[in-house]
LOVEX-342529 format. One record per atom (N, C-alpha, C): residue in one letter; atom name; residue number from 1; z negated, x, y negated. Coordinates in Angstrom, 3 decimals. Atoms other than C-alpha are relative to their C-alpha. Layout:
residues N
PT  aa  at    i        pz        px        py
PT   A  CA  NUM         Z         X         Y
...
end
This chain:
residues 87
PT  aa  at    i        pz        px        py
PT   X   N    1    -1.020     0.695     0.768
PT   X  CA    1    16.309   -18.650    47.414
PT   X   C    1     0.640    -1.073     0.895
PT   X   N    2    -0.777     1.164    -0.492
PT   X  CA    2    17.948   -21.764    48.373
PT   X   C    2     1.316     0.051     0.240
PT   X   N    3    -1.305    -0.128    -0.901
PT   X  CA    3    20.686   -22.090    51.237
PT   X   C    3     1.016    -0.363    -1.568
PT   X   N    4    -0.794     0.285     0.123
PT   X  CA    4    24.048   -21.795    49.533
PT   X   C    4     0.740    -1.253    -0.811
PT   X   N    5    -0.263     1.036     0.355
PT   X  CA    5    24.892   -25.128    49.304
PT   X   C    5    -0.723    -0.934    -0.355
PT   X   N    6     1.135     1.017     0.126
PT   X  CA    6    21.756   -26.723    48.556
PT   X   C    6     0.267     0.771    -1.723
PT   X   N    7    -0.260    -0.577     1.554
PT   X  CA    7    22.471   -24.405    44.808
PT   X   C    7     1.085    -0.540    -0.756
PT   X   N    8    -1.194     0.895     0.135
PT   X  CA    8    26.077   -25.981    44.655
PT   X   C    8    -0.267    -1.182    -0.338
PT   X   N    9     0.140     1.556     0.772
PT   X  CA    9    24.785   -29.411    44.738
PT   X   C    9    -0.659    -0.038    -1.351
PT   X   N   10     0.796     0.191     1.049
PT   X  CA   10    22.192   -28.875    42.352
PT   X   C   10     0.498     0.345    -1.371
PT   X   N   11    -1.047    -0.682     1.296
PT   X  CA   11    24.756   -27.052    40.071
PT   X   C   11     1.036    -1.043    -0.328
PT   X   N   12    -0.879     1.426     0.702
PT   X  CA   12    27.034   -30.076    40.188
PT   X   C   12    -0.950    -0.897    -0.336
PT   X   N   13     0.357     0.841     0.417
PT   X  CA   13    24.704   -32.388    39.553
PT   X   C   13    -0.527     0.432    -1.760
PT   X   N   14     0.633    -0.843     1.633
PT   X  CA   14    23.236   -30.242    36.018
PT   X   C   14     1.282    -0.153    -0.377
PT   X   N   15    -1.819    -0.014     0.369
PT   X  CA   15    27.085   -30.011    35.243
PT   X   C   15     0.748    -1.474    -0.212
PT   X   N   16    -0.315     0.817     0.336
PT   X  CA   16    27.495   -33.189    35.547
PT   X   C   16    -0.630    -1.100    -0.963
PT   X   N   17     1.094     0.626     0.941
PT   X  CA   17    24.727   -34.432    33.683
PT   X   C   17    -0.645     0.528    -0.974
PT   X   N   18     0.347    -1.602     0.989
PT   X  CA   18    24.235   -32.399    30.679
PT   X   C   18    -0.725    -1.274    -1.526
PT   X   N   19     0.610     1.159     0.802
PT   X  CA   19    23.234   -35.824    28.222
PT   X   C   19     1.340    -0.162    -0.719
PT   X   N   20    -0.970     0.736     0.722
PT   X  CA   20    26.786   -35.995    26.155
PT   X   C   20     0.585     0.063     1.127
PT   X   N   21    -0.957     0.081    -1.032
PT   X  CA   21    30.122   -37.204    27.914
PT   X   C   21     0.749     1.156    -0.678
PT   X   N   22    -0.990    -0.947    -0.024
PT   X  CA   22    31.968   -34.251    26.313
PT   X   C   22    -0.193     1.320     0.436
PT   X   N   23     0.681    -1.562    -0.636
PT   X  CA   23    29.519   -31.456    27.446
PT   X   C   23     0.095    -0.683     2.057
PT   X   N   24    -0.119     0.264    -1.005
PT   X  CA   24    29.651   -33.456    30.877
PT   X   C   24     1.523     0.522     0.654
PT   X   N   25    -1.319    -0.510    -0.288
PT   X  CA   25    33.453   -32.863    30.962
PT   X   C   25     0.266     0.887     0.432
PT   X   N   26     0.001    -1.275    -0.040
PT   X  CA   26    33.644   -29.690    30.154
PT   X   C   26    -0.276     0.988     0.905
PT   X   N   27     1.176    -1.087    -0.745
PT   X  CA   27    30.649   -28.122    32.121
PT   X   C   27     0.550    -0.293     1.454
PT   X   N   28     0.092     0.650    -1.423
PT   X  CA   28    31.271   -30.683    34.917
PT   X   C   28     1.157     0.457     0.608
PT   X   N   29    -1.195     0.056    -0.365
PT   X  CA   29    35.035   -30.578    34.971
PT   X   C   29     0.143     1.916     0.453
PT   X   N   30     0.313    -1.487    -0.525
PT   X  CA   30    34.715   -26.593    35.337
PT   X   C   30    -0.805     0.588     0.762
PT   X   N   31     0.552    -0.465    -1.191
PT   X  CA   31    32.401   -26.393    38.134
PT   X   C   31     0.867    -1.062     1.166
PT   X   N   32    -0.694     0.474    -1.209
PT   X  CA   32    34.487   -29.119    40.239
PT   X   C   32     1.726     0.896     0.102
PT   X   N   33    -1.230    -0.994    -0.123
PT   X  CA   33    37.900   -26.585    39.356
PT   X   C   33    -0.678     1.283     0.542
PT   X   N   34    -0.056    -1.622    -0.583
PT   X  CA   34    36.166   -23.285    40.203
PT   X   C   34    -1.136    -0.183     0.926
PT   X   N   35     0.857    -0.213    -1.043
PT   X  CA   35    33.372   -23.694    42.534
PT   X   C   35    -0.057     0.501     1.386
PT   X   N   36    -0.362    -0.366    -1.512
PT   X  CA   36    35.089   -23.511    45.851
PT   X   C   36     0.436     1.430    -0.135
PT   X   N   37    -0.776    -1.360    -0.148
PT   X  CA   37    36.257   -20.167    44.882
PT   X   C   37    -1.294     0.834    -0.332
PT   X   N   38     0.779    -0.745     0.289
PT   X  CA   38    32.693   -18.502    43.864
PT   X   C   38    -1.202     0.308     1.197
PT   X   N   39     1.104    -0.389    -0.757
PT   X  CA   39    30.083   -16.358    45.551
PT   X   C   39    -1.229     0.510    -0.505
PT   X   N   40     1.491    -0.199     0.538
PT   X  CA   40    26.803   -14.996    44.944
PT   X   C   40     0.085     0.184    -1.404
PT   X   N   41    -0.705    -0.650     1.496
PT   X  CA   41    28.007   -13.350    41.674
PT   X   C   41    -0.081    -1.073    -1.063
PT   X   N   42    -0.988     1.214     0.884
PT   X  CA   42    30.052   -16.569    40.100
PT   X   C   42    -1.323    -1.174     0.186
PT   X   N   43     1.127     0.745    -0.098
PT   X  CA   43    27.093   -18.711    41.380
PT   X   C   43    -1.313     0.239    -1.163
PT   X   N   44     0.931    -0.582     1.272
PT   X  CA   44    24.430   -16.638    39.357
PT   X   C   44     0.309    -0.041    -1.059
PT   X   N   45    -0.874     0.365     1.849
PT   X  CA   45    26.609   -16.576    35.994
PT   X   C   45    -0.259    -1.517    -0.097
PT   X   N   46     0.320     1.484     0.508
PT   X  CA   46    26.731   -20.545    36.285
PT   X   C   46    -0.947    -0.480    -0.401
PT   X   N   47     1.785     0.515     0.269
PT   X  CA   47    23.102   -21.320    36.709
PT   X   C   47    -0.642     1.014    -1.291
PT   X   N   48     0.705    -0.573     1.785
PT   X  CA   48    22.345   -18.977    33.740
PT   X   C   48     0.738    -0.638    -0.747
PT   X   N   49    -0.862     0.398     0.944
PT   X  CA   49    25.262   -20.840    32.051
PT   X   C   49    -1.002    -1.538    -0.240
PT   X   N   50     0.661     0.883     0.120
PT   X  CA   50    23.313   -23.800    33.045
PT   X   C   50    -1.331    -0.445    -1.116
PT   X   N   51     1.258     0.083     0.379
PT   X  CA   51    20.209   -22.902    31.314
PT   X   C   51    -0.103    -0.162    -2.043
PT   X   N   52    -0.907    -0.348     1.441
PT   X  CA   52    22.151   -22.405    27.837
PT   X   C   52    -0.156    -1.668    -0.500
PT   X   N   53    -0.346     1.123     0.945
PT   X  CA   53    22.214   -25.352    25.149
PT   X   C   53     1.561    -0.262    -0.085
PT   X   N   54    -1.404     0.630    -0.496
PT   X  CA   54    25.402   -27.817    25.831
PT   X   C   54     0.817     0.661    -1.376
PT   X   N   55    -1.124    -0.271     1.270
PT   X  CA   55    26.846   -27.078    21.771
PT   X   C   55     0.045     1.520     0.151
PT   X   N   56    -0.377    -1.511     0.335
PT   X  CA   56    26.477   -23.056    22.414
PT   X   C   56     1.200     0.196     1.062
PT   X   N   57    -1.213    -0.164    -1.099
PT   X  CA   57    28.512   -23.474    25.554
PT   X   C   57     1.179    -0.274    -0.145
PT   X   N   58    -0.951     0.902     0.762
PT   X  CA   58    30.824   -25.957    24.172
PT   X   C   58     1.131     0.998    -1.134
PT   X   N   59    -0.779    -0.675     0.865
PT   X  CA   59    31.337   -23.615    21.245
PT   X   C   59     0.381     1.261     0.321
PT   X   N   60    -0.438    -0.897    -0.787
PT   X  CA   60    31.738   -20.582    23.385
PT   X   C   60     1.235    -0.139     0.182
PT   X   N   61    -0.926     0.623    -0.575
PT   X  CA   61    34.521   -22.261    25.390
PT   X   C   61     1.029    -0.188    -1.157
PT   X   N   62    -0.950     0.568     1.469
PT   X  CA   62    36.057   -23.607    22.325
PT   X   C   62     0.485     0.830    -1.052
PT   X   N   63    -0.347    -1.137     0.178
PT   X  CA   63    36.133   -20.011    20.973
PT   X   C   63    -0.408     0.165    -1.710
PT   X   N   64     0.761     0.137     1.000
PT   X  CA   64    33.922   -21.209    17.833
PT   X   C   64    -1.425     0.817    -0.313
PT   X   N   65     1.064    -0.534    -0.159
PT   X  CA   65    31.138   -18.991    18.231
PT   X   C   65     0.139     1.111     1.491
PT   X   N   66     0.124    -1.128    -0.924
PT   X  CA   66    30.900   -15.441    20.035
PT   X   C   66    -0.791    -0.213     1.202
PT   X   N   67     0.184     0.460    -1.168
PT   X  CA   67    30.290   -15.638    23.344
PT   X   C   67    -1.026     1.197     0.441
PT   X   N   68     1.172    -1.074    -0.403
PT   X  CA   68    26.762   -13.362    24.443
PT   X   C   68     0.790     0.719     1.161
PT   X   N   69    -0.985    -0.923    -1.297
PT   X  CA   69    27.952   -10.525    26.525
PT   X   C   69    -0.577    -0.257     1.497
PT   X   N   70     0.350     0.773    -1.163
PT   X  CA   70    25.758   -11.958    29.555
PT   X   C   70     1.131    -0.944     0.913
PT   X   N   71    -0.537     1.173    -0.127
PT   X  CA   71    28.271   -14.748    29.438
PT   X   C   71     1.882     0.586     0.001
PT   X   N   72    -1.285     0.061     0.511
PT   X  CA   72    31.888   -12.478    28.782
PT   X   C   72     0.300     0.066     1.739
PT   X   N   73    -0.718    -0.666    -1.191
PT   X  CA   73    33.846   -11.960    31.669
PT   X   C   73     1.332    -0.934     0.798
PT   X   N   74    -1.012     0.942    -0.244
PT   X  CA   74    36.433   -13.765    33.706
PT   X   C   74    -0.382    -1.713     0.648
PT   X   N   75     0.753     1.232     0.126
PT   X  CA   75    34.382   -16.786    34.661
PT   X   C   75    -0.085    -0.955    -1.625
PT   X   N   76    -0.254     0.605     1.348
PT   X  CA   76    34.429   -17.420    30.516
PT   X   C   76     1.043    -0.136    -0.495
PT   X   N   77    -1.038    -0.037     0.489
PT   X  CA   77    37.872   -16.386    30.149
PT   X   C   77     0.533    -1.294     0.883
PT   X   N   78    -0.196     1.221    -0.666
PT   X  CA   78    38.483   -19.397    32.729
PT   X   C   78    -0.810    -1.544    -1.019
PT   X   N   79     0.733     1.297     0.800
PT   X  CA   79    35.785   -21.624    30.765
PT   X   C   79     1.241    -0.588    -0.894
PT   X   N   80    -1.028     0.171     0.843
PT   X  CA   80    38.234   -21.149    27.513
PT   X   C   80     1.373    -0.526    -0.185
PT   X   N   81    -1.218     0.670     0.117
PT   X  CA   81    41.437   -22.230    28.766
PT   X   C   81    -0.282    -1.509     0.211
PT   X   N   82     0.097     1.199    -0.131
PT   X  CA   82    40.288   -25.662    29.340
PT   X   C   82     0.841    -0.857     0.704
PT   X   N   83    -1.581     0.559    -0.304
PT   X  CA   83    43.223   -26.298    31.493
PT   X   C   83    -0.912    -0.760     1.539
PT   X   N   84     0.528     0.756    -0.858
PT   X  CA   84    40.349   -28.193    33.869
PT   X   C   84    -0.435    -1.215     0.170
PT   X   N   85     0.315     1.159     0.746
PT   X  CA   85    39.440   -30.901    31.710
PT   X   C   85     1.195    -1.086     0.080
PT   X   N   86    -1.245     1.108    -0.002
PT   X  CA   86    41.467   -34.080    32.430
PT   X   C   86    -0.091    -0.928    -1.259
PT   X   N   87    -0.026     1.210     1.570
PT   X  CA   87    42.813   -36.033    29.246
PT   X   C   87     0.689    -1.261     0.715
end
């Protein structure tokens, strides 16, 4: 598996580049608020979050659609408040 931080970049860059600007926000703006604080664990949840279609995530977050139990936990309960997203 790939050093650490060589997973980080590659996780911001997917996060930041997701094809809309509002799934970019979202995804993006919530891996540059929580990243510095995650480890192996919080790392693994993302990159499966990664692999997910931008409107299921979107509507996850947005609390429009049940959230797969893969995906519940406090990493989602962080997604949901949206308090990362700059208006």
């Amino acid at each position: 598996m790939p050093a650490f931080a060589t997973r980080l970049a590659r996780a911001k860059f997917r996060a930041w580049h997701r094809g809309t600007r509002e799934a970019d926000y979202m995804i993006g703006g919530f891996f540059d608020r929580f990243h510095a604080q995650w480890g192996e664990a919080e790392m693994a949840w993302f990159e499966a979050l990664l692999e997910e279609e931008d409107v299921d995530i979107m509507a996850w977050a947005l609390g429009t659609q049940s959230v797969p139990d893969e995906f519940v936990g406090d990493q989602m309960t962080a997604m949901k408040r949206l308090d990362y997203v700059q208006i």
